[in-house]
Every structure is written in C-alpha cells, then in structure tokens.
C-alpha positions in Angstrom: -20.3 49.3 37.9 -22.6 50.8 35.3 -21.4 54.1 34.0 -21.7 51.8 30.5 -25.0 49.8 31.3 -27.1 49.0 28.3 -24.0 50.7 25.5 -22.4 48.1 22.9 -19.1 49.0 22.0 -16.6 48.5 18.9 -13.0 48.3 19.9 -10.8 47.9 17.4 -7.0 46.6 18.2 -9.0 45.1 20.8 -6.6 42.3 21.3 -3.6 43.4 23.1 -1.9 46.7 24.8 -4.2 49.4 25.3 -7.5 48.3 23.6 -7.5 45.0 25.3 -7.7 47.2 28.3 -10.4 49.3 27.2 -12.3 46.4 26.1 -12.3 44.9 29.3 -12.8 48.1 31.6 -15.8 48.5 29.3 -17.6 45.2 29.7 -16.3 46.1 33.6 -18.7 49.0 33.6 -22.0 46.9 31.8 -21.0 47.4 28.3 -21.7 45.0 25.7 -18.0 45.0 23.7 -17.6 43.2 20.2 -13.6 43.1 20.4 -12.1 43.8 17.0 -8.5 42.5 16.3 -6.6 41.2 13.1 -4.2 39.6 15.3 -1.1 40.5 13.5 2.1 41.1 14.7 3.7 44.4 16.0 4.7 45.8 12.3 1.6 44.3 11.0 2.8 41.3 9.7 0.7 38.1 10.2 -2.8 37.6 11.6 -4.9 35.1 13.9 -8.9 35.5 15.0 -7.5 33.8 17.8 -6.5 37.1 19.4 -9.7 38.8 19.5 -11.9 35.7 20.5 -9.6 35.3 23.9 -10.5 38.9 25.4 -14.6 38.0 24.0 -13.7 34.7 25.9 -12.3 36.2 29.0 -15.1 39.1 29.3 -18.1 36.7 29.0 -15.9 34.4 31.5 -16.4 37.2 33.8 -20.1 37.1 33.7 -19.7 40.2 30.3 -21.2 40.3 27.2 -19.1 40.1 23.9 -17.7 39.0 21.2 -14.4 38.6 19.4 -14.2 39.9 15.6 -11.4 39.9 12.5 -12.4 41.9 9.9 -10.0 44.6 8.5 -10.8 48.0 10.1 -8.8 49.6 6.8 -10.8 48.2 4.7 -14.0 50.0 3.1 -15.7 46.1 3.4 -14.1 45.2 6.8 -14.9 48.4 8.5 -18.8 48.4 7.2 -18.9 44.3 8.7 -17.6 45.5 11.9 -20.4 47.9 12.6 -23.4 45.2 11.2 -21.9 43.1 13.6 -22.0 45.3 16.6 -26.2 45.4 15.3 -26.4 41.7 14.6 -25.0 41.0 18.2 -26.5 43.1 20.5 -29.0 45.0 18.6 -27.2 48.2 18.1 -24.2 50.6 18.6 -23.8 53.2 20.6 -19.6 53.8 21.1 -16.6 53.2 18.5 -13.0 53.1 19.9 -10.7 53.5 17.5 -7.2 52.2 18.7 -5.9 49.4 15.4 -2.6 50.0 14.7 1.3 49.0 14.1 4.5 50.9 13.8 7.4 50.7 11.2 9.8 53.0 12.3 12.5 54.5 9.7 14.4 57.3 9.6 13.1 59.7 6.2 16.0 58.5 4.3 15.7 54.4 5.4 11.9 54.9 4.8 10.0 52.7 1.9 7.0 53.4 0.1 5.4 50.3 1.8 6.3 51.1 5.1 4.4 54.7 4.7 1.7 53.5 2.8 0.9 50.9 5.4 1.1 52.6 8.5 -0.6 55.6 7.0 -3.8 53.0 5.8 -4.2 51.1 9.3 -3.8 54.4 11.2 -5.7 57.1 9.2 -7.9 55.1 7.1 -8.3 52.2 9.4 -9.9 55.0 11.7 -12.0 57.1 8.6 -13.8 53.6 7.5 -15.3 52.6 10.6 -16.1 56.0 11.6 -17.3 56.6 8.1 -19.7 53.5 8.4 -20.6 54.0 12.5 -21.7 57.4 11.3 -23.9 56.5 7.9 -25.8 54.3 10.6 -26.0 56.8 13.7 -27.8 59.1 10.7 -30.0 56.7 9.9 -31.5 56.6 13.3 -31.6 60.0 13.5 -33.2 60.8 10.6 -36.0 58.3 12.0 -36.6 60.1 14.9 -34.4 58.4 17.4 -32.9 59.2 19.8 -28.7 58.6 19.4 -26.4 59.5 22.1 -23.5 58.0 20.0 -19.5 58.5 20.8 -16.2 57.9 18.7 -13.1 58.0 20.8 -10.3 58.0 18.5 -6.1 57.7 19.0 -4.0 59.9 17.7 -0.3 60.1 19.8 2.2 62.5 21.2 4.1 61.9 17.8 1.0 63.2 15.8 0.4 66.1 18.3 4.4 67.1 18.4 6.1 65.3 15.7 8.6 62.2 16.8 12.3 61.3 14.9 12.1 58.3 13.1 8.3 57.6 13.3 7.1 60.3 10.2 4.8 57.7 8.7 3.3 57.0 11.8 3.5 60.8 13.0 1.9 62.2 10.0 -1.3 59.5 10.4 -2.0 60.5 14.0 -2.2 64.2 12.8 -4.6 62.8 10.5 -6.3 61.4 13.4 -6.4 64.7 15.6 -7.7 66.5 12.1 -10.4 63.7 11.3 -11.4 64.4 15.2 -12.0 67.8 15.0 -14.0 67.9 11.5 -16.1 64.7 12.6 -16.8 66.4 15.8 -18.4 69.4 13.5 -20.3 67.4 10.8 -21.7 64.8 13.3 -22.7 66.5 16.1 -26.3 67.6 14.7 -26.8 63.4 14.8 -26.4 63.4 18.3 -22.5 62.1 18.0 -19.4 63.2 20.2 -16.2 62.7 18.6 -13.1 62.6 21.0 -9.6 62.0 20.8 -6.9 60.5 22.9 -3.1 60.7 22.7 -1.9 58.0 25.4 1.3 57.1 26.4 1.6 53.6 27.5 3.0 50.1 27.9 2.8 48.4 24.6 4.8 46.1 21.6 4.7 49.6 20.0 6.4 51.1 22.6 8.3 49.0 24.9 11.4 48.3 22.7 11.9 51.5 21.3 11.4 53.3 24.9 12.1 50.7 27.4 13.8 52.7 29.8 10.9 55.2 29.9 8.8 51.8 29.7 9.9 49.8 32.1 7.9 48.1 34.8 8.5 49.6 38.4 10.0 47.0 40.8 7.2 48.5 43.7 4.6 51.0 43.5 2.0 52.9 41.0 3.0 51.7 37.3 2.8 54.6 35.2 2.9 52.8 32.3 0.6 50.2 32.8 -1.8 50.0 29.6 -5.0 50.2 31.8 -4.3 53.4 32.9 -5.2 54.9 29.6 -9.1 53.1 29.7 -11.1 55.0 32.9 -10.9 58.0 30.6 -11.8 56.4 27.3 -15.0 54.8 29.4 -16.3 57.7 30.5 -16.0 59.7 27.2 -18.5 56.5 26.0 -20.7 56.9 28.7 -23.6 59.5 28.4 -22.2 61.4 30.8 -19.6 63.0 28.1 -22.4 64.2 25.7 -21.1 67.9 26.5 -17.5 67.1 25.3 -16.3 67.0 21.6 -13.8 67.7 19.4 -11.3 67.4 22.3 -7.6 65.8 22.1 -6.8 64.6 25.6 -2.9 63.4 26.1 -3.4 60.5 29.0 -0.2 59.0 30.8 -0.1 57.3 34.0 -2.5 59.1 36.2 -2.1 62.1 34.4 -5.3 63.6 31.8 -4.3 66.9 30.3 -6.1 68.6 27.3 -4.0 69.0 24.0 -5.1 72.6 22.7 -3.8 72.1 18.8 -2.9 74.8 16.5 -4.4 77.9 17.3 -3.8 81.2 15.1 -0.7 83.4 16.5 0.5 86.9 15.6 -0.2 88.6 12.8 1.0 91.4 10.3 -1.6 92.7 7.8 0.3 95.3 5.3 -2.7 95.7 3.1 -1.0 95.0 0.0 1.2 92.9 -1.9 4.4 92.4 0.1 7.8 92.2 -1.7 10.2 89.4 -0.9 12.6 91.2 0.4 10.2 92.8 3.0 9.3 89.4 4.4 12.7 88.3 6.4 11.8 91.0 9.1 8.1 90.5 9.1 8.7 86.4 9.8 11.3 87.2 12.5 9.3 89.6 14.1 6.2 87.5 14.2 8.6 84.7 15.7 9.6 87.2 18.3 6.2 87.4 19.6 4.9 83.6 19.7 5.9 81.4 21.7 8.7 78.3 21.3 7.2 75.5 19.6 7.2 72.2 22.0 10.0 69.6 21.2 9.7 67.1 18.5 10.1 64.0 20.8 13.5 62.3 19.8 14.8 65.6 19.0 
C-alpha cells in the first residue's frame, strides 16, 4: 500500500462523510494526512476540534502518520494556517482535498441572505483560500528550482454540474467549484500542479435525510452509497501517477467513475450584421432544434 508513500496531504471536512474516508484511505496508501475539520454541525452550526483529532487519532492508531486541525478553511487566515501546518508537521505538501462543507436547503422564495451567503463562503471560498495559499507555496518551490509534483482535488456536486430544486445556494457554489477547477488547472499547471474535480454522490448528513430512499443502506450486498466508495479515485488523482490528468470533473457514485464533459460551445448562426429583434425568435428555435436536450435539473 504505497501508491501515496512519502505525499502529506490536506483534507479538509476531514472529520465525517466523505473526507473522513479520504483521509483514512490516504494514510491507507503511506500518506502523511493533517485532517482539517471545524466540527460543526450539518447546516454549519456549532464546532468542536474534537472531530478532526479522532480520525488523526485513529490513523496514527493504525500505525499512520497525521494530525487533526480546526482552522477555518473560509477564512483568508484559517486557510493560510492550514497549509504552514501541513509544512510544520511533515515538512511539506504535496496534495489538497478540498471537501468542507454544509447544506441549507430553501426553496428561492424561503431562501435568506444568510443562508446564501454562508453556503456560498464555505463552499466557493472555503475551496479558493486554501487553494489560493497551497498554490502561493507550490510557486515558491518552483521558482527555486524544485521539483513539485503538487495535486488539488476539489468537490463540486451533481447539483453544481446539473442544477438541483431547492439547493440554489449550494448549486450555484459547486459551479463555482467546477469553474475554479478548470481556470486553476490553466494558471498552475506551469508550477507543476494538477487540479481535479469530483462530483460524488454518497452517504452523508448532507444527503441522507433529504434522499434517504436513494440513501439507504442495503440489507445484503455491495453498498452503493457507502462514503468510501468515493476515496480510491480521489487517492489516485494525489498520487503521481495522475500528473497527466487536469482540469477534469469526474462524477463518482458507487462503483461507478464517469467524466463530466461541462459546457462545450453548440450551434451556431453568424448573420454578419446587426440582427433585429424580431429576427431572433426563429434563429433561437432553430439553434435549439439542432442541440441536444439539456440533462434534468435533479428534483425537477
């Protein structure tokens, strides 16, 4: 077991659901993982250290390497004292996971300000600040002639990808997420940095209320929705052996790994002038005729 031999890792949302898994598949395959987790509740609400420190406890139980850590991803200070303590621990950093997050679903008209601007900070921003600080340091190193092999695996969701009733807060900051993917994948890539993206479907306090039928654990046989099923994938886009993949969104569910292929640019009508308003009904449904159906908005 050591596709991750010798790579420290940053997990953040470490503590529970999905990123507990990744953290501990990690440390599985030789990584060293500083688990990152607020501890708070599943609409964000409270907080404990406590959370975090019991996966660090249970991977170095196992014979691992880690350590548990509370600082706030979504904050500019948090995010930069999450990556010097990946360095002050082990020496260095070589993978970011971004996973941190909570749901407050509302329907558009039921929505608050605060339930938008929350969601949208711990999702979108709580992803941008770590990367933001990972990246200023993976520079660094290059710029002094060393050699990075450096990876950012970050979650975006069906409901970013496709669009999901009820969940437009949440929705609109995983599309941030696939977005943020795609440019970071661009600008960091001359530093020696893949950036990848998942969009998992899963077991979670996220999910398990709102979808429990579809959520539900089997009474026999292969649990689709187990958690851990999402973290062999995430591994191996850490390990070195991804360096040839970025800027990829990959939708993971069960033992299912498809590639999300985005917005692409469809038909087209150039008139090579100014079109008049009254020209455009029959251009749109035209163009509409040749495109495909857009996938369902989940929920609809």
């Amino acid at each position: 077991m050591s596709l991750m031999a010798g790579r420290v890792v940053i997990v953040t949302g470490g503590g529970r659901g999905i990123g507990r898994e990744h953290a501990l598949e990690f440390a599985r395959q030789g990584a060293r993982v500083v688990v990152n987790d607020l501890g708070v509740e599943s609409d964000g609400n409270g907080g404990s250290g406590e959370v975090a420190e019991s996966v660090a406890a249970q991977i170095r139980e196992s014979g691992g390497e880690a350590v548990g850590n509370a600082d706030d991803v979504a904050g500019w200070d948090g995010a930069a004292a999450l990556v010097r303590a990946a360095v002050d621990a082990f020496g260095s950093l070589d993978v970011l996971v971004n996973n941190a997050g909570f749901v407050r679903d509302r329907m558009i008209v039921s929505m608050g300000e605060q339930d938008w601007d929350d969601v949208v900070r711990v999702h979108l921003k709580g992803h941008f600040a770590p990367l933001r600080h990972a990246a200023a340091y993976w520079r660094e190193r290059s710029k002094r002639g060393e050699d990075v092999d450096a990876r950012v695996i970050n979650t975006s969701s069906g409901a970013g990808l496709l669009g999901s009733v009820g969940q437009v807060n949440y929705g609109a900051a995983k599309a941030g997420v696939a977005a943020v993917t795609l440019i970071a994948a661009a600008e960091l890539a001359r530093y020696g940095v893949t950036v990848n993206a998942i969009a998992p479907a899963a077991r979670t306090r996220m999910t398990e209320r709102v979808f429990a039928d579809t959520m539900a654990r089997p009474g026999a046989g292969f649990d689709t929705m187990h958690p851990a099923n999402v973290s062999p994938l995430v591994v191996w886009l850490g390990s070195a052996e991804s360096r040839h993949v970025t800027g990829r969104v990959f939708e993971v569910e069960g033992g299912v790994i498809g590639l999300a292929t985005g917005w692409r640019h469809g038909p087209r009508v150039d008139k090579e002038a100014r079109w008049e308003p009254s020209e455009i009904g029959a251009v749109v449904d035209g163009l509409l005729a040749e495109a495909p159906d857009p996938e369902r908005v989940y929920g609809a």
